[in-house]
VMD Tcl script that draws the C-alpha trace (Angstrom):
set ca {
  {-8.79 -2.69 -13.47}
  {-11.84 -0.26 -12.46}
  {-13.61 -1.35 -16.13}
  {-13.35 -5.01 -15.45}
  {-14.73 -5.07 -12.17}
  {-17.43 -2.36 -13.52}
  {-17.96 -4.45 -16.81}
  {-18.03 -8.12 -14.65}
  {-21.24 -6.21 -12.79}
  {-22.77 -5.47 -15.99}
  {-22.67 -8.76 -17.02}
  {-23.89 -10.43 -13.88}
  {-27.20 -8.53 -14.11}
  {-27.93 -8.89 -17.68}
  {-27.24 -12.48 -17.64}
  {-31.04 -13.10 -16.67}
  {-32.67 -16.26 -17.38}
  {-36.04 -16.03 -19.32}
  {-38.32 -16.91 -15.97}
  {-36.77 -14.17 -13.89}
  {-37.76 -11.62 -16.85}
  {-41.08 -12.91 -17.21}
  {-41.85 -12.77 -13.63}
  {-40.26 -9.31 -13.18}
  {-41.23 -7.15 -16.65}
  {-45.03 -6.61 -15.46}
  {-43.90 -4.93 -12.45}
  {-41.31 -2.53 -13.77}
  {-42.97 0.17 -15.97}
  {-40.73 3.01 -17.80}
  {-41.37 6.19 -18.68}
  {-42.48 7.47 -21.66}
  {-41.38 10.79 -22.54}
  {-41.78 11.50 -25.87}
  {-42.40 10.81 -30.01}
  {-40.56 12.40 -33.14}
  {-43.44 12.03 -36.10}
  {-42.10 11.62 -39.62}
  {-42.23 15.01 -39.95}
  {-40.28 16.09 -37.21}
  {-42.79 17.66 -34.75}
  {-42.41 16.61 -31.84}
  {-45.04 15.29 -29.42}
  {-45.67 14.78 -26.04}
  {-47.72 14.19 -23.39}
  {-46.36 16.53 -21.56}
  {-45.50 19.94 -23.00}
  {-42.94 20.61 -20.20}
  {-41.06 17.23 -21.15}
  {-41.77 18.45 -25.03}
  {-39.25 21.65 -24.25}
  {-36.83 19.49 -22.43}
  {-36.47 17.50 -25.16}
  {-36.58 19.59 -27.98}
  {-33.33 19.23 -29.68}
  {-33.50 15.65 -29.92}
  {-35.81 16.18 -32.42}
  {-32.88 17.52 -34.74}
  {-31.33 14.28 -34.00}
  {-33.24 11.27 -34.55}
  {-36.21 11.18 -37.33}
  {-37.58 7.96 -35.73}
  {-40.12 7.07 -32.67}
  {-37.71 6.99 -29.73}
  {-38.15 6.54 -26.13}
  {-36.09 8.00 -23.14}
  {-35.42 7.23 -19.63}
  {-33.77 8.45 -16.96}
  {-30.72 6.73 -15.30}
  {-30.84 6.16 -11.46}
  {-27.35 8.46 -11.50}
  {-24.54 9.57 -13.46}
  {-22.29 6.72 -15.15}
  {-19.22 7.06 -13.29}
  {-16.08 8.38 -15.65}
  {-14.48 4.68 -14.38}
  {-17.19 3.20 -17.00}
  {-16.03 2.72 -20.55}
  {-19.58 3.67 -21.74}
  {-19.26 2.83 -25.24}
  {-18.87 -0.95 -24.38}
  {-21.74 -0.62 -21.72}
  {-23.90 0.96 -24.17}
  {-22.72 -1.27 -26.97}
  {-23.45 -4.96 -24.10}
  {-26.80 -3.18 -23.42}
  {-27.78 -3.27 -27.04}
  {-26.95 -6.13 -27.60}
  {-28.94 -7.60 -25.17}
  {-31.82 -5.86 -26.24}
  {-31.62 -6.92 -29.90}
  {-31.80 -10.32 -28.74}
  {-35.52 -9.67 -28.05}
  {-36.29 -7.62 -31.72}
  {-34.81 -5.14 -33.35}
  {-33.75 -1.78 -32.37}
  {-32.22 1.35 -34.82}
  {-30.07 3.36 -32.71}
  {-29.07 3.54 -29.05}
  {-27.31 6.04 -26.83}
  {-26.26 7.74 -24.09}
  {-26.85 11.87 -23.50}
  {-26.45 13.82 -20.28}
  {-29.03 16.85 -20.39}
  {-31.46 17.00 -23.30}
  {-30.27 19.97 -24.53}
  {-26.98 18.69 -25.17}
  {-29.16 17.00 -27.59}
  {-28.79 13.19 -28.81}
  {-25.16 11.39 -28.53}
  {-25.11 8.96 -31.22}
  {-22.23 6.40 -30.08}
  {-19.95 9.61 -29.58}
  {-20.66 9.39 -26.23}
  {-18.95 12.98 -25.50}
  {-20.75 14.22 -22.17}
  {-19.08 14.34 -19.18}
  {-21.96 12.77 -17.32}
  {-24.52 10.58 -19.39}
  {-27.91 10.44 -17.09}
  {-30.44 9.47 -19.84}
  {-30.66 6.74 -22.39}
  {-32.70 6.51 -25.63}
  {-33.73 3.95 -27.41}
  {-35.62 4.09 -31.40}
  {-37.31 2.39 -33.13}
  {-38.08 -0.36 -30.36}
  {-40.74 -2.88 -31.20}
  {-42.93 -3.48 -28.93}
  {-41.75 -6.77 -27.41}
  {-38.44 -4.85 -26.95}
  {-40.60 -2.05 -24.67}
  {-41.50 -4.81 -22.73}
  {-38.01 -5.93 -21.40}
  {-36.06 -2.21 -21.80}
  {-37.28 -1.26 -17.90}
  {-36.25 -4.41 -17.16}
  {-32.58 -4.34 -18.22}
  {-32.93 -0.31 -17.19}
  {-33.30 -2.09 -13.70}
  {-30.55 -3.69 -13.92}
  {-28.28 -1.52 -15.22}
  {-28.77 1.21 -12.50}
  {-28.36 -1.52 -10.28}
  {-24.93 -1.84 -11.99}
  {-24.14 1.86 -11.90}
  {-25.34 2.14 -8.19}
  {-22.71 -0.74 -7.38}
  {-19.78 0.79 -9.74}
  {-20.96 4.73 -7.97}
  {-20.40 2.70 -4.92}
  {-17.01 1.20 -5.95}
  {-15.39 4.44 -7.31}
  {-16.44 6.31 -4.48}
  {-14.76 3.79 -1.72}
  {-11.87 3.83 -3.71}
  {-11.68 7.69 -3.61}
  {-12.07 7.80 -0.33}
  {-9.36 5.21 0.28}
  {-6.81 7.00 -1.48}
  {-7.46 10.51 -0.64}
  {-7.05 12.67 2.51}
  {-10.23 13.39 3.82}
  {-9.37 17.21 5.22}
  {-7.55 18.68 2.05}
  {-8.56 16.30 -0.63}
  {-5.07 15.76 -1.69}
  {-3.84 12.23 -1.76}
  {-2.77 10.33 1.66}
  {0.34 9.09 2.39}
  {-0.12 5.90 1.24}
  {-1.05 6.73 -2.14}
  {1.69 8.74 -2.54}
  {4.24 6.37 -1.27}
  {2.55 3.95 -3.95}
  {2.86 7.04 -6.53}
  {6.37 7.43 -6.10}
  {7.61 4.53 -5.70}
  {5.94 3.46 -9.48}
  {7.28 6.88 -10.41}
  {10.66 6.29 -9.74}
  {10.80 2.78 -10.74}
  {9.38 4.39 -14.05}
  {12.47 6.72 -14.09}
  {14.81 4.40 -13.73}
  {13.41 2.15 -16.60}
  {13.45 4.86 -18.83}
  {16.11 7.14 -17.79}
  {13.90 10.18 -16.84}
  {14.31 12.81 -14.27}
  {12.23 12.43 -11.39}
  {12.10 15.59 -8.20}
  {10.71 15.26 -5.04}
  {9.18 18.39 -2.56}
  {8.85 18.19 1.01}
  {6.34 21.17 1.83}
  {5.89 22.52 5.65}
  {3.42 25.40 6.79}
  {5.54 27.86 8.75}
  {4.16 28.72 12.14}
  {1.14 26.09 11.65}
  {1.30 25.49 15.40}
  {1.34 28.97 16.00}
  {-1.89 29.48 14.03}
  {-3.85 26.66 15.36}
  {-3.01 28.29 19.06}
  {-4.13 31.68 18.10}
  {-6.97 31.27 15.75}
  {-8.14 27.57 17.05}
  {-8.00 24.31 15.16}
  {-11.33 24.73 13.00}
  {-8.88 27.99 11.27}
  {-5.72 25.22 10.99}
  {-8.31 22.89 9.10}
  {-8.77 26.08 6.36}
  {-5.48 26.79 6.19}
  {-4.38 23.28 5.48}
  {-7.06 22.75 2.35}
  {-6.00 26.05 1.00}
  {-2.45 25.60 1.22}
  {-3.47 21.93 -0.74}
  {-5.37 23.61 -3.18}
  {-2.26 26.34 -4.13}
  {0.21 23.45 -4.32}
  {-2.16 21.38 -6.58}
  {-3.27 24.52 -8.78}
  {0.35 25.05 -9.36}
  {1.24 21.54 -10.77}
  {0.74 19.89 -14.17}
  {-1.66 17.04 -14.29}
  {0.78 14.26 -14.10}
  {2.35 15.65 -10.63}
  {1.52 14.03 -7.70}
  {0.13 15.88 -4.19}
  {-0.17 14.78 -0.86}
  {-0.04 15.15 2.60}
  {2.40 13.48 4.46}
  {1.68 14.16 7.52}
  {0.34 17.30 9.57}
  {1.25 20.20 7.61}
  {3.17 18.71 5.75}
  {3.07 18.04 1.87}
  {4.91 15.82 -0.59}
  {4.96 16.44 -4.30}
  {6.28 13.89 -6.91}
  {7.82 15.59 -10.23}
  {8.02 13.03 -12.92}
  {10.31 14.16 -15.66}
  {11.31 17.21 -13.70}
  {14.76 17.97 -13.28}
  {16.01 19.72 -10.33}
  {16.05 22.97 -12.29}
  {12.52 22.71 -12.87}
  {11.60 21.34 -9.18}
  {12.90 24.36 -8.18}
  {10.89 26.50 -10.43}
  {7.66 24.87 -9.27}
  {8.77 25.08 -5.85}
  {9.33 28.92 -5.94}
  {6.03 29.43 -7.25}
  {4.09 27.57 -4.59}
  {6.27 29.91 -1.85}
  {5.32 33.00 -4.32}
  {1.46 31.87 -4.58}
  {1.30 30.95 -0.94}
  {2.33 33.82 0.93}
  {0.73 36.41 -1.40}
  {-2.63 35.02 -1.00}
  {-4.67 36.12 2.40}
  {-6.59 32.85 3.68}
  {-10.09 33.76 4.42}
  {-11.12 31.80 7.64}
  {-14.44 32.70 9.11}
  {-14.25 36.41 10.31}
  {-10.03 36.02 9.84}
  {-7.47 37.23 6.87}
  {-4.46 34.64 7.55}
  {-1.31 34.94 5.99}
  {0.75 32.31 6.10}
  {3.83 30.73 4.39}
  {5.56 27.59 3.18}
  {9.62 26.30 3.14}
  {10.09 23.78 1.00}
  {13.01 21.04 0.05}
  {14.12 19.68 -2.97}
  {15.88 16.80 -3.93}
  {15.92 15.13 -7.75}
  {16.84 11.93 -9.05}
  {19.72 11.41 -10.88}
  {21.16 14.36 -9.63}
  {21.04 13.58 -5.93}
  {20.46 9.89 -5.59}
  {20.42 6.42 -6.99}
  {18.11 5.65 -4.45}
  {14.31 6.22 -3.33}
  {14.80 6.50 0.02}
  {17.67 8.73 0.12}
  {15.89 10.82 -2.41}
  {12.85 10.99 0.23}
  {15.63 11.98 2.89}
  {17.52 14.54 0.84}
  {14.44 16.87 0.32}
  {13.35 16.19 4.13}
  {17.60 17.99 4.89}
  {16.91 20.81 2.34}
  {13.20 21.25 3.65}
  {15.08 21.32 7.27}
  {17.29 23.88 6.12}
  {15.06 26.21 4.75}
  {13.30 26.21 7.62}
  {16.58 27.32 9.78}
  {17.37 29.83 6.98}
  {14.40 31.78 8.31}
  {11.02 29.43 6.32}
  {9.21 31.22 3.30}
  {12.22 29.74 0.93}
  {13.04 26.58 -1.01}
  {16.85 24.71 -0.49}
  {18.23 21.85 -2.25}
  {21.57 20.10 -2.18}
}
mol new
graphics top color blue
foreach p $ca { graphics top sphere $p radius 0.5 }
foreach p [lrange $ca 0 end-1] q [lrange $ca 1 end] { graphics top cylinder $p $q radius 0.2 }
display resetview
């Protein structure tokens, strides 16, 4: 979904018609950085660019040029097909020899692989020079494109995450785990669920103020999520509260995760301005097809168990 909408912006700005490029090219101008010779050596006209650049010269044998993107391409991007829609539009002008993305020049040139994490330059060889004429043009455009997409992934971070802990909101997760356990039921997987309270949070934001609560909160987020595999799900449900989604986790193993976060939690002292805060977290447990046929029950099952480790005396995980 995020590529179309990133690739349908593409398109719209390289689909120029001939008048707006002629009217436009002589005011755009793009930087030249630097030459490869036959031979190699590599020129410049300016020696601090030359060092930047220096391992492109293992790279390509031919004349290239380089220029800098307005920003990173977002990760959202499938940059092979944007790289591979920018040539083409520039071979419709001439001809070009190679193409490609690379993040810092000494990472060197990235031939199609397209491997770093964060592309922020493209070069271009062999370019006629007709094609030098229209590259800052369709440079233009494309950071415009990668502005807009930047834009995009960035509103739909923010819509989806909880802007204290960084963790997702509640309505992502309710979105999470509802797919989640639809997915379980389709295929007959285990699926656990954690409800995760901060014991004494109230007590802690009336001793140490609210501005120490907010610490505690993203560190306690950050435990829970550093203890997880990459396909859990964390987020806060409410307050200081926390909701973890399992997928292909039986109860055995929900449990296991859950008495590591209690472990991790209350063995780590939460640096908060001039305060060492130790704190602690009871957790509930419920697992699907153990407990429950059914979502919301599963929801309500952990939400008992997380109730009754708390009246066991908190710092402790239950489950039915």
């Amino acid at each position: 979904m995020f590529f179309i909408i990133a690739l349908a912006f593409v398109i719209l700005f390289l689909s120029i018609n001939h008048l707006f490029v002629k009217l436009t090219k002589d005011r755009l101008s793009y930087e030249y950085t630097s030459l490869i010779e036959q031979k190699n050596n590599l020129l410049s006209i300016n020696n601090a660019v030359s060092e930047r650049f220096k391992e492109l010269e293992d790279r390509m044998s031919e004349a290239f040029v380089a220029y800098e993107l307005a920003r990173d391409i977002s990760p959202i991007v499938n940059r092979e097909k944007l790289l591979n829609l920018f040539a083409d539009k520039l071979k419709e002008f001439g001809d070009i020899k190679d193409i490609g993305f690379f993040s810092r020049p000494r990472n060197g040139y990235d031939n199609y692989s397209l491997k770093s994490d964060s592309p922020r330059y493209l070069a271009v060889s062999s370019a006629s020079d007709k094609i030098k004429e229209y590259i800052p043009l369709f440079l233009y455009q494309l950071n415009l494109c990668l502005e807009r997409i930047s834009l995009y992934d960035r509103l739909q971070q923010l819509s989806i995450h909880d802007s204290l802990t960084q963790v997702y909101n509640r309505r992502y997760l309710t979105e999470r785990v509802n797919e989640e356990f639809e997915r379980a039921k389709k295929f007959a997987f285990n699926l656990s669920f954690l409800m995760i309270d901060i014991d004494f949070f109230k007590k802690i934001n009336d001793t140490y103020g609210h501005i120490v609560g907010d610490v505690v909160l993203r560190n306690v987020a950050f435990i829970i999520k550093d203890t997880l595999r990459e396909i859990d799900t964390v987020g806060r449900y409410g307050g200081e509260e926390f909701s973890v989604v399992l997928p292909e986790a039986s109860k055995k193993d929900a449990i296991i995760v859950a008495k590591r976060i209690v472990k991790r939690v209350a063995s780590t002292k939460i640096r908060a301005f001039d305060e060492n805060i130790k704190t602690t977290v009871s957790i509930g447990v419920s697992s699907y097809p153990e407990n429950t046929a059914h979502l919301d029950m599963l929801i309500e099952i952990a939400d008992k168990a997380l109730y009754k480790s708390k009246k066991s005396g908190r710092n402790s995980v239950n489950w039915f």
